[in-house]
N, C-alpha and C positions, 0 to 999 in steps of 0.2 A: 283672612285675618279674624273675622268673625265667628266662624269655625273652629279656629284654634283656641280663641278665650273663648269662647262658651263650651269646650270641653271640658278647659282647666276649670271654669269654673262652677261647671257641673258634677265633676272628681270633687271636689271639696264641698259643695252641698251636697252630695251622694256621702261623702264622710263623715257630714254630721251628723246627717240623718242614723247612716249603718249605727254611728259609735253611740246615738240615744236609744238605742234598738238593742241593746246589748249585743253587739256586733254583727244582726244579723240584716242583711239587706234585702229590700223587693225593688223589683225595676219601677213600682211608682212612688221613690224617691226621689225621681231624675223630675217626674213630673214640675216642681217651680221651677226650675228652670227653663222649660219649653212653655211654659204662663208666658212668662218676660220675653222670651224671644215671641210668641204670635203676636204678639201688640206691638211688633215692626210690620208685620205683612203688609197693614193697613195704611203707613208711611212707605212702602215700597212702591207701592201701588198707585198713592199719591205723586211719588217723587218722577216714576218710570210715564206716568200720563203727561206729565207735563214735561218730559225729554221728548213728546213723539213729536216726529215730524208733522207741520201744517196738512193736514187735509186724512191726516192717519186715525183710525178709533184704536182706542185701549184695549181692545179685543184683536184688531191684528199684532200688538206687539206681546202680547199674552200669548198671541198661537205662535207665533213666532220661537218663542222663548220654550214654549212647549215643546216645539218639534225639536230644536235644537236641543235641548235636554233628553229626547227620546231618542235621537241618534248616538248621544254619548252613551247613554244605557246599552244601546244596542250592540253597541264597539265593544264596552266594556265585556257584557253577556256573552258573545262572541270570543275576547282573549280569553276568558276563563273556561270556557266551555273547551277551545284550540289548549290551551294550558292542560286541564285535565284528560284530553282526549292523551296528548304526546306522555304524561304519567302514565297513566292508564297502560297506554301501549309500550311503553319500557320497563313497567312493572312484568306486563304478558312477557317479553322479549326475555329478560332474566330470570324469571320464573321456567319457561321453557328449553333454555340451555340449561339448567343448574338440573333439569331434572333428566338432560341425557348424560 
């Protein structure tokens, strides 16, 4: 949810910024927006310490959270990488008949 408004409404501070720029945009327009959102990190952080369970430190649900975040990456890395290997190889495949 968080992610979807703070795109929308980073599109619209990004707009205002481009349109006093006489329409021209740099990627640090997006910057106040990513102000406002790290000044949650530190409420996260707050909030996620005091979910752990009795006898746990804030440091294993931070690795925790880590690892688990590096597996999705790696998934992801992975379908994309199987994704463009099967292009790749249909590209060779039709390129190869079309030229006998």
């Amino acid at each position: 949810m968080a992610s979807i408004l703070g795109v929308k409404f980073s599109d619209k501070v990004y707009a205002h910024y481009r349109a006093k720029n006489n329409g021209v945009g740099t990627p640090e327009m997006r910057i106040p927006v990513l102000i406002i959102g790290s000044l949650f990190i530190p409420v996260g952080l707050l909030y996620v310490s005091h979910l752990c369970p009795d006898g746990w430190h804030l440091l294993t649900i931070l690795q925790l959270v880590w690892v688990v975040c590096s597996c999705g990456d790696s998934l992801d890395h992975a379908y994309n990488w199987y994704r463009n290997f099967r292009f790749r190889s249909y590209v060779l495949l039709v390129s190869t008949k079309s030229s006998c």
